[in-house]
N, C-alpha and C positions, 0 to 999 in steps of 0.2 A: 414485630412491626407489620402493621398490614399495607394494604394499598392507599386507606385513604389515610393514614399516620404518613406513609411515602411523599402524595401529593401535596399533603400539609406545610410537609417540611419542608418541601424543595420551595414553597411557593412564598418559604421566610426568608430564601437567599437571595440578595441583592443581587442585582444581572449584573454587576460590575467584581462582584468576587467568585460567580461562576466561570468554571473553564472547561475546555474541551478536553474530554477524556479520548484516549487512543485505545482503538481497539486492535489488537494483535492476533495474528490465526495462525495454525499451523497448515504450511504448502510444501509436498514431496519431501517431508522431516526435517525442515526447520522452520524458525516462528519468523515472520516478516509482519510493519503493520497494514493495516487496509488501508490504508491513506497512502501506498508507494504502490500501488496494485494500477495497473493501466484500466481503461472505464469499461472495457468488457469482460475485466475480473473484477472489478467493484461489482458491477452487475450480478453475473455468478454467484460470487459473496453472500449480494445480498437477496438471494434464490433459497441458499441452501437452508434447512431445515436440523437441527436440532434433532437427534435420538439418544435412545438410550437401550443400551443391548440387555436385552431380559436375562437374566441371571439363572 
């Protein structure tokens, strides 16, 4: 599935049987989700950046 098969699809869902998905992180070893985080760790949150440790 590509990008535009993604945009395709989402854009056959009626906005009334879309729902909000939760996003979950892990904070000092356990998973809490981003939506119970106070606004200057939402912030934070959504700062950080995605890696992946070279092998």
């Amino acid at each position: 599935m590509n990008e535009k098969n993604v945009k395709k699809s989402l854009a056959d869902i009626p906005q009334e049987k879309r729902q909000r998905c939760e996003v979950w992180t892990r904070v000092m070893g356990y998973h809490r989700p981003v939506d119970s985080f106070n606004p200057g760790k939402q912030a934070e949150f959504a700062e950080r950046k995605p890696f992946a440790e070279p092998k």
